[in-house]
N, C-alpha and C positions, 0 to 999 in steps of 0.2 A: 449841260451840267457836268461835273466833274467825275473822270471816270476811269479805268484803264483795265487791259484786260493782257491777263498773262498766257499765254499758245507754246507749245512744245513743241520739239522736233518729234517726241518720238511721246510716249506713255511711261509713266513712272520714271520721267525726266526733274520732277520735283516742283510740279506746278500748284499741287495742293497744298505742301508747305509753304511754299513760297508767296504765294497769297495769303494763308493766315500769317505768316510775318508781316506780308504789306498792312494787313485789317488792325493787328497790335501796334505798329509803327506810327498809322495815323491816327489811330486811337489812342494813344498815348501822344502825340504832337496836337491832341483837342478837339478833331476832327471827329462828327458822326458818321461811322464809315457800318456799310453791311459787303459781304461777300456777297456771290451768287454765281453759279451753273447752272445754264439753261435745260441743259440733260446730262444726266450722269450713267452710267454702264455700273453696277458692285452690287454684290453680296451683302455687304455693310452696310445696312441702314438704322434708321433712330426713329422713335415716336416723338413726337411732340408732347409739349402739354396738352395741345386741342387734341388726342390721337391720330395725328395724321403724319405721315414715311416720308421719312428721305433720305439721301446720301451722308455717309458718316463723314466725310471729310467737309459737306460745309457745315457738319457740327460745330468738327473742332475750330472753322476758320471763325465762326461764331461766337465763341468761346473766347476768339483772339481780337475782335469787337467788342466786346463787352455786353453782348446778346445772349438770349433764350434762342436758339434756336428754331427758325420756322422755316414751311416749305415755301415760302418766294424767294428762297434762297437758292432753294433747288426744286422746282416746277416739273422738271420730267424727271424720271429715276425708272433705268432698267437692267432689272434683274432679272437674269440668267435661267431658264429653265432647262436648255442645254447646250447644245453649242449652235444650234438655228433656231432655236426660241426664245422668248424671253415673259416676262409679266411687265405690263405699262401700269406704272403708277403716273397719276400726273393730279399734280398740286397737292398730292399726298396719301390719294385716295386711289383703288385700285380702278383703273381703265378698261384694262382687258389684256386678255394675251396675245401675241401674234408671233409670225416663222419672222425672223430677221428682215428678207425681203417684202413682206407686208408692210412690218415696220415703217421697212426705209422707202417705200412710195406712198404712206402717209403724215409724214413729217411735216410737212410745211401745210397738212392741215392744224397744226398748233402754233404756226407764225404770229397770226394775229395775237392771241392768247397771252404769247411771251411777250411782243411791245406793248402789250397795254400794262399788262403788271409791271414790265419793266421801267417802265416811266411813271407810276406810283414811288418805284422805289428813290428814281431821280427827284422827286419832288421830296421825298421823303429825309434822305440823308445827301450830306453833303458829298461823300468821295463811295462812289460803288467800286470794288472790286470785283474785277469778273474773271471767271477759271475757263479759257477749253478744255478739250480731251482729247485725246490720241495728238494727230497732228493735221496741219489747216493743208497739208502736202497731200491728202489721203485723198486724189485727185477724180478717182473713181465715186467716191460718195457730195463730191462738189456741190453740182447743181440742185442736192437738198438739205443742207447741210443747216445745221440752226444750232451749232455748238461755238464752232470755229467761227472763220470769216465771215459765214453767212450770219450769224448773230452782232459781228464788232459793226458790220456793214447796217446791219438791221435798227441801231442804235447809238450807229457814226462814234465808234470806238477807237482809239489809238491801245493801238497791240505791242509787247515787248517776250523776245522770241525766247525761250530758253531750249539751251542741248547740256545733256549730260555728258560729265566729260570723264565719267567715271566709267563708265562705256564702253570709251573708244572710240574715234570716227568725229570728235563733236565738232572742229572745222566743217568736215565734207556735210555731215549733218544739216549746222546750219545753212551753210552755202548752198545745198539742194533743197535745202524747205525751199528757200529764195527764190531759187531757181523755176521752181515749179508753181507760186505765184503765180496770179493773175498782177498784169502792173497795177490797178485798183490796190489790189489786196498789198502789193509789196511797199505802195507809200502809207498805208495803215504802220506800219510795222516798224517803228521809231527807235528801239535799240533792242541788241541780245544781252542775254544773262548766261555764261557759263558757271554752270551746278556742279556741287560734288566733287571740287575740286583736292586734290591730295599732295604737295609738294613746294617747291618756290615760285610765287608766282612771277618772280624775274626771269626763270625761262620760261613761262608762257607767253611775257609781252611782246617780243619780235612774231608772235604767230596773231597776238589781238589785232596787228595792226594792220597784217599779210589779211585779215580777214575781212579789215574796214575796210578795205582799198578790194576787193572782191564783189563786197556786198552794199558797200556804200552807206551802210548802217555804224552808227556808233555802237561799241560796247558800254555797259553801262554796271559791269563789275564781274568779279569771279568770285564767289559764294565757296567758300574752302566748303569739305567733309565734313559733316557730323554727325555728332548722334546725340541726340535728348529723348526724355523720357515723354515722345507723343506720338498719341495713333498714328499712323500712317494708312491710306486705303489702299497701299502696297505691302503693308505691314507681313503679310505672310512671305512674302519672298524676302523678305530679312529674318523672320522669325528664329532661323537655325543658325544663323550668326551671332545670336547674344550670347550672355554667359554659359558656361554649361558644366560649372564644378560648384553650383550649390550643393549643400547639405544634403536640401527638399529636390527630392527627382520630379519633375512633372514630365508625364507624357499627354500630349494633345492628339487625335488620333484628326489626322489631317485627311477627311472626308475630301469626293472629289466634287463636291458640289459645297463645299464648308462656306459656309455666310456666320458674318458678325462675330468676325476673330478677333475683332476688337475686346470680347467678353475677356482676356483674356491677358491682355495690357498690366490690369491693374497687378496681375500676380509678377509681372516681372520687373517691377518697380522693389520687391522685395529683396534684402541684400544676400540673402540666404537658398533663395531659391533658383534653380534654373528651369529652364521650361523651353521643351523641344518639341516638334513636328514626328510622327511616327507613319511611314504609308505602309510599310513591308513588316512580315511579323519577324525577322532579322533584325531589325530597330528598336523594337519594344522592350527590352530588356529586363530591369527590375525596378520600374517609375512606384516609389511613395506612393502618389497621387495619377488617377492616369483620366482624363478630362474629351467627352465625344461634345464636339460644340455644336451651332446650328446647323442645319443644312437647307437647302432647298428644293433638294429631289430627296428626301429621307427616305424612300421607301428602295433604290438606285443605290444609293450610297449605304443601306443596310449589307442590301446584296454584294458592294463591295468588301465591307467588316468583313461578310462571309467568306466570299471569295478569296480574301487575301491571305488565310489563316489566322487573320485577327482575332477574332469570336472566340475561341475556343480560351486566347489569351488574356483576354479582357472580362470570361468568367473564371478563368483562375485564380485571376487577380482579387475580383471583386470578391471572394470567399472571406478573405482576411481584412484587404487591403480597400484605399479609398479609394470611390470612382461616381464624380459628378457627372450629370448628364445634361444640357443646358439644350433647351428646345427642341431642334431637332435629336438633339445625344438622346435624350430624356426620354423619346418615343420608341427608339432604338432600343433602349433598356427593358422595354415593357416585351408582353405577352405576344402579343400579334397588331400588326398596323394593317388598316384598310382604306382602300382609298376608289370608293365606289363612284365618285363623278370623274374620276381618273383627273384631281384638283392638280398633282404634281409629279404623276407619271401615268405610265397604263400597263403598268406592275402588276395590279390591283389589291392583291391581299397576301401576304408575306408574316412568316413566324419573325416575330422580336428574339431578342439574345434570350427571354423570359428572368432577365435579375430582380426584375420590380412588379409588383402584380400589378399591372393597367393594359388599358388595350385602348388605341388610338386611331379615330376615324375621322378621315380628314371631311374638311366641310366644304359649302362653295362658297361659304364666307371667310374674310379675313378679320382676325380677331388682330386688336392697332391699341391698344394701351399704354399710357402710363402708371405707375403701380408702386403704393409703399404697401410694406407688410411688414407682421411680426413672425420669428421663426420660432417653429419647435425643439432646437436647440440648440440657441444663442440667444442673448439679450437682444435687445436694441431694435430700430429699423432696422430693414432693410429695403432699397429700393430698386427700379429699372424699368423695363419695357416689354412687353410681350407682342411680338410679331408670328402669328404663326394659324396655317387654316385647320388643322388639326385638334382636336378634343379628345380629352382622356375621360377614361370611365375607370374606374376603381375597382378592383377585386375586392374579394375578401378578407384577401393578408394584405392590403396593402392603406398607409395611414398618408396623411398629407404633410408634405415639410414645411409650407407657410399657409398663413392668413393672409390675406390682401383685404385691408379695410379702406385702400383709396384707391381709386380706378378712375382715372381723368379730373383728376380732383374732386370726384364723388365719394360719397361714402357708403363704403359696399362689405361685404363680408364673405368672401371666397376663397374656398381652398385652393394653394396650388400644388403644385410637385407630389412629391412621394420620397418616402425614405425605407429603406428595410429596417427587419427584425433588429438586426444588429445594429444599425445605427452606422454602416463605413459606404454605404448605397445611398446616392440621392440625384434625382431627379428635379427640374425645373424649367418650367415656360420665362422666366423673367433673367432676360439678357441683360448683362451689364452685373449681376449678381458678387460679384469679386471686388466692383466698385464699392461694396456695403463695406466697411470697414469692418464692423462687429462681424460680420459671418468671415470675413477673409480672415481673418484675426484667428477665429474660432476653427477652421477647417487645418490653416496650418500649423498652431499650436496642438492643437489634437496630434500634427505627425510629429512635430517635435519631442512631445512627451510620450510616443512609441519607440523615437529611436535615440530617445536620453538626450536632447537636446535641451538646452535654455531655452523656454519661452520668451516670446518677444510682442513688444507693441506693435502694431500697423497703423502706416501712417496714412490722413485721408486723401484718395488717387486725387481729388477735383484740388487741394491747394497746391500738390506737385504740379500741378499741367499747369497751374498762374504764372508758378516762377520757372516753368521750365517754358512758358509762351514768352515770358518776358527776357529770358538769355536767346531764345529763338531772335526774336527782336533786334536785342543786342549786334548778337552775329552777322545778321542779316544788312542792317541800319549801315556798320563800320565795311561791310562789302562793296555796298551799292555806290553811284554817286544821286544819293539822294536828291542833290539841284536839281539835278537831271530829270528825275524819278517824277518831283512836283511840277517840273516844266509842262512833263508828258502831259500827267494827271489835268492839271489850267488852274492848279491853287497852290498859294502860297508857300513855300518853306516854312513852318513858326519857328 
């Protein structure tokens, strides 16, 4: 069946875009096309409809297919618990935890697992797209490898290489992936893509071709620089590149364990707003709006707010001023966190900042939601996803900032979050909350009309990311030589 699969030299070489451009390309040339990574490494994950976790980058490549999003897209997903552990989600569902090298001497007990689903999917849609990770050169983790080569092999994949050339090095780059090849692996490997490119590409070509004559591989285009208004699962290492002379100061307090910084997207689609990373209390300055996103070690990354002189700045703030807390932010806010099965660290029980009266005890279960709700102060929906093993309990001063009356498409009636007395403090378990147009709208017209600004409409993030998939497309389509591209793949040009 028809298939192809995009490998890096390196990570955040642009392999995730790069394939939701291929998924809109053939899906817009007629073609039923789905993404899929066999195993993903992020912080950024998504619920399903069915509530079940994946990697947010084959959301968005999903999105670039003309799908809902599911986990045969991405069957393994692991997320970080520090820097030698992680949690095993697989098929969407939590697995277990393990140290890295646990991990990686059980790998290829999920071999089977991945070709069988896999080939569902080949019976299923016409053209699969498939993503590695890191790079197929990472020669040390070879013999159990079920991302890279060992998955194109596992499924007789034709591979197309890409290096960034934004970088630096992207010749020697690819020409050592090559190098370091099994000869198996290196006739997999049908053309490269240089990424991120910035200048005339008339003086790149005398070096395209010093490269074909190296590697023996065709190129098969240079993809200029850009930038469009879509996630990235590297998104936070651009983040302090965007704008940053809005009106609206955002400060994001960039935790060292920060997952699902995607929450976060929709605000800097606003033309008025900028929205920055703060780690040092040097940084922090005088943010409007100052936002703690999710974490995955929240009780670690409390102790860091602490540590760093944050805390003190972030209840200053919060006296007057506005300050969202979004899952793990949200627990951070409250009274005291406990975490008695030592779920996500072995902290165990740690004072919160106390802005919000709750107090949060983590569970040994994971709570996996999808969720509409109505808020306490804004009209409309609001939607998104709750990821998180943690449970709040409510003081006395403290009130709930939503209702959720849909939970996996069931109809439920549960509090979430929290808001203080004053109404400039809130708190929430439902990621993606900015994507609600009505409460984004409502949060930063509020600071507009503090600091005599014109209110304005907000427009909704999900029709920006169509037409900003479809210039992705565009770009992409006029870079490539597409003949080529369909050759690889074994179906037609339309």
């Amino acid at each position: 069946m028809a298939k192809i699969m995009v490998q890096g030299t390196a990570s955040s070489v642009g392999k995730s875009i790069l394939v939701a451009a291929l998924c809109r390309i053939f899906k817009q040339d007629g073609y039923k096309v789905v993404p899929y990574k066999s195993q993903n490494m992020s912080l950024n994950s998504y619920i399903t409809l069915d509530g079940k976790e994946m990697g947010r980058a084959q959301v968005l490549q999903a999105y670039a297919a003309g799908m809902e999003p599911q986990v045969f897209m991405n069957p393994i997903l692991l997320k970080p618990t520090t820097d030698k552990k992680c949690q095993i989600i697989v098929n969407g569902k939590v697995w277990g935890n393990s140290s890295a090298m646990g991990y990686h001497n059980m790998k290829l007990e999920f071999k089977d697992m991945l070709k069988k689903e896999f080939d569902k999917l080949e019976e299923e849609f016409d053209i699969v797209v498939m993503e590695g990770a890191g790079s197929p050169a990472e020669i040390n983790l070879r013999d159990r490898d079920i991302v890279n080569m060992g998955m194109a092999e596992l499924v007789d994949a034709p591979v197309v290489l890409v290096g960034d050339i934004d970088k630096g090095g992207v010749f020697a780059s690819l020409a050592g992936t090559m190098l370091l090849l099994k000869d198996e692996e290196k006739k997999r490997v049908k053309g490269t893509i240089i990424n991120k490119f910035r200048g005339d590409v008339e003086i790149l070509k005398p070096g395209l071709s010093m490269l074909e004559d190296v590697i023996n591989i065709p190129t098969l285009g240079v993809v200029p620089y850009f930038r469009l208004m879509l996630e990235d699962e590297d998104g936070a290492i651009e983040f302090n590149k965007k704008k940053k002379d809005g009106d609206i100061d955002i400060a994001v307090i960039k935790l060292p364990h920060i997952s699902n910084f995607t929450d976060l997207d929709a605000l800097t689609i606003e033309e008025d707003v900028s929205v920055r990373f703060v780690t040092r209390k040097e940084e922090f300055g005088n943010p409007d709006l100052v936002v703690i996103p999710g974490s995955k070690n929240t009780l670690e990354d409390l102790l860091f707010v602490r540590e760093s002189g944050l805390e003190e700045l972030i209840k200053e703030h919060s006296i007057e001023k506005k300050t969202v807390g979004i899952c793990g932010g949200f627990q951070i806010l409250g009274e005291k966190l406990k975490d008695p099965y030592e779920t996500e660290s072995t902290v165990g029980e740690v004072e919160g900042l106390g802005i919000l009266d709750i107090e949060t005890i983590f569970e040994k279960e994971k709570t996996m939601t999808r969720v509409k709700a109505t808020s306490n102060v804004c009209s409309g929906e609001v939607y998104g996803y709750e990821i998180h093993m943690g449970q709040c309990q409510y003081g006395e001063h403290s009130k709930s900032m939503f209702e959720i009356y849909n939970e996996n498409g069931k109809e439920v009636k549960i509090k979430d979050g929290a808001i203080n007395d004053k109404g400039n403090v809130i708190g929430t378990y439902i990621h993606g909350i900015f994507d609600s147009v009505n409460f984004r709208e409502y949060i930063l017209n509020e600071i507009r009309k503090e600091k005599g600004l014109e209110e304005r409409k907000s427009r909704a993030y999900e029709s920006l990311r169509e037409e900003e998939l479809d210039k992705l497309a565009d770009l992409v389509r006029n870079a490539l030589d597409m003949d080529e591209i369909y050759k690889i793949v074994g179906v037609k040009n339309k």
